[in-house]
N, CA and C of each residue as an Amber inpcrd file, in Angstrom:
protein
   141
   0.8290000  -1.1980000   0.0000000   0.0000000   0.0000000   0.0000000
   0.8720000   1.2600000   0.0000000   1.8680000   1.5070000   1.1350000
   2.8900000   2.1110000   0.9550000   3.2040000   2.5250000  -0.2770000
   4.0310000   1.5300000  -1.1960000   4.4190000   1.4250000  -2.1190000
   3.9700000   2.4530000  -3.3910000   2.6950000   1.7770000  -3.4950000
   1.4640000   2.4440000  -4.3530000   1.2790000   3.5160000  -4.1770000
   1.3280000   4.2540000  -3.0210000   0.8400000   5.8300000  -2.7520000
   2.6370000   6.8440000  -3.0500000   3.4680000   5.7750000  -3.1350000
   4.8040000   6.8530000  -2.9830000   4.7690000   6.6880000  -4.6810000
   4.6850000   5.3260000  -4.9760000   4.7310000   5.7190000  -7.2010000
   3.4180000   6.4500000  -7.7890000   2.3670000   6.8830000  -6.9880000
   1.9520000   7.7270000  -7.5110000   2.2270000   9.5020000  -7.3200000
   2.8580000   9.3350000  -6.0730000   3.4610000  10.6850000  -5.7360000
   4.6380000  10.6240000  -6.9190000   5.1610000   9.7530000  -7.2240000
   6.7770000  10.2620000  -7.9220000   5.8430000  10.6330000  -9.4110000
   4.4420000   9.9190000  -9.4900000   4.0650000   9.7720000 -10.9430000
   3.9060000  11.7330000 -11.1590000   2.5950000  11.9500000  -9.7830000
   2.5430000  13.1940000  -9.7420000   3.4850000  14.4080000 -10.3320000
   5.0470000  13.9550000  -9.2970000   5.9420000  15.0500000  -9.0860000
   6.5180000  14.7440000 -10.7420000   6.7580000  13.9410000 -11.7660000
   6.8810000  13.3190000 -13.0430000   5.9040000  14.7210000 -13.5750000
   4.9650000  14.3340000 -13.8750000   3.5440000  14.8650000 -14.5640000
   3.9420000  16.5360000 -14.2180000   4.2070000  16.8060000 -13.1460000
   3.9520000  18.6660000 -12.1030000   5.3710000  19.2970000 -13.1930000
   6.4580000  18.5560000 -13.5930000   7.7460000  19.1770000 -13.9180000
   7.6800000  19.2110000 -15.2630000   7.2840000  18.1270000 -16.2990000
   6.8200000  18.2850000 -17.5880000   5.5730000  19.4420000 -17.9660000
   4.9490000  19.6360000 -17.2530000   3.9120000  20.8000000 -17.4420000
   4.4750000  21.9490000 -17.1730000   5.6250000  22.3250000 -16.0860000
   6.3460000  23.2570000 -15.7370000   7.4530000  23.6750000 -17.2280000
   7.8540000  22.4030000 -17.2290000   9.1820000  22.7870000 -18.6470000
   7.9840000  23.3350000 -19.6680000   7.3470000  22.6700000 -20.1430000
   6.3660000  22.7890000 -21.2870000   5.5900000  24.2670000 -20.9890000
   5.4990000  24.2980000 -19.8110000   5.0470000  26.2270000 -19.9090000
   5.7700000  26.9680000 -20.1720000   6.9930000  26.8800000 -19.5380000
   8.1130000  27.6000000 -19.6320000   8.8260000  27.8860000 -21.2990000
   8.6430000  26.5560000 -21.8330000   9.1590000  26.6440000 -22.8930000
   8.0640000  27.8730000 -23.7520000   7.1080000  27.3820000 -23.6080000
   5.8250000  27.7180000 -24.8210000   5.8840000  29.1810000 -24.6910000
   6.7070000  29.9620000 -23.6740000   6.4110000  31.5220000 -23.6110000
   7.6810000  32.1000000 -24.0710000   8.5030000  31.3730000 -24.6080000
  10.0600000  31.4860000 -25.4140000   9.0530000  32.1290000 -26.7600000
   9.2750000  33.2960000 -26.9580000   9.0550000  34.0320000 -28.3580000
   9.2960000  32.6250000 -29.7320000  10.4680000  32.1280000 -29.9100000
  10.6510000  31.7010000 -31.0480000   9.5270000  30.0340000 -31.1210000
   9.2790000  29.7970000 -29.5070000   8.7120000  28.5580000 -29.6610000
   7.0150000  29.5500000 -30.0750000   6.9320000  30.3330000 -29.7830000
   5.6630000  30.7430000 -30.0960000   5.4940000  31.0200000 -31.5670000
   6.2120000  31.6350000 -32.0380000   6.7420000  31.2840000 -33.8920000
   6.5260000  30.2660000 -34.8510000   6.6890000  29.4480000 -34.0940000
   6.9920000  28.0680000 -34.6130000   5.5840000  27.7270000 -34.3180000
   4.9230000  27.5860000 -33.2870000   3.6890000  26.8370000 -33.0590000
   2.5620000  27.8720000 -34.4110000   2.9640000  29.1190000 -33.9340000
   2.0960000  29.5530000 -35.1050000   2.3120000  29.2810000 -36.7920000
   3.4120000  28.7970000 -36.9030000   3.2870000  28.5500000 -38.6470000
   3.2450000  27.4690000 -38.4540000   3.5370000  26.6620000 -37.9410000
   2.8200000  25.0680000 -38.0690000   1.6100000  24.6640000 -38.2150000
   0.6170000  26.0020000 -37.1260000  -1.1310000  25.8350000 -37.3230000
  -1.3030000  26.2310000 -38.5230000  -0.3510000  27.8930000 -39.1890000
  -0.7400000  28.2800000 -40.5800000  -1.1260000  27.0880000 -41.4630000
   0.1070000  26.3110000 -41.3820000   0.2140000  24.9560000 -42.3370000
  -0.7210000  24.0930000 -42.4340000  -0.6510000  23.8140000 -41.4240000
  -2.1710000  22.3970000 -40.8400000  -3.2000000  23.4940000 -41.5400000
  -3.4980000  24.4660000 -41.4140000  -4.9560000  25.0240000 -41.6100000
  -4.7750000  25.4410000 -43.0170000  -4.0870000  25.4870000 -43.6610000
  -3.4360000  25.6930000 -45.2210000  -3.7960000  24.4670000 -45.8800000
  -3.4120000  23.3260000 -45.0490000  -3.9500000  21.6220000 -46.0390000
  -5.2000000  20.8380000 -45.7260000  -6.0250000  21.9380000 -44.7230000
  -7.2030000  21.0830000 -44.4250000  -8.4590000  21.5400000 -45.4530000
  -7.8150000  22.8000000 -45.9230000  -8.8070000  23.2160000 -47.3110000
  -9.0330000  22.7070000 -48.2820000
């Protein structure tokens, strides 16, 4: 039982730091660049 409640805490603290990098990243000007001409694209070939 132990066990189970500490690998879901590590799963948690896993999950809490990837959402942290991934915010962090996404407010970098050039990553915001990039996400926008990629949607241009996608929305350019769905016509």
């Amino acid at each position: 039982m132990i066990a189970r409640l500490l690998k879901g805490a590590v799963k948690g603290a896993v999950v809490g730091k990837v959402l942290q990098i991934a915010e962090r990243e996404l407010r970098k000007p050039e990553n915001q660049r990039k996400i926008k001409e990629g949607l241009r694209k996608v929305s350019r070939t769905r016509r």
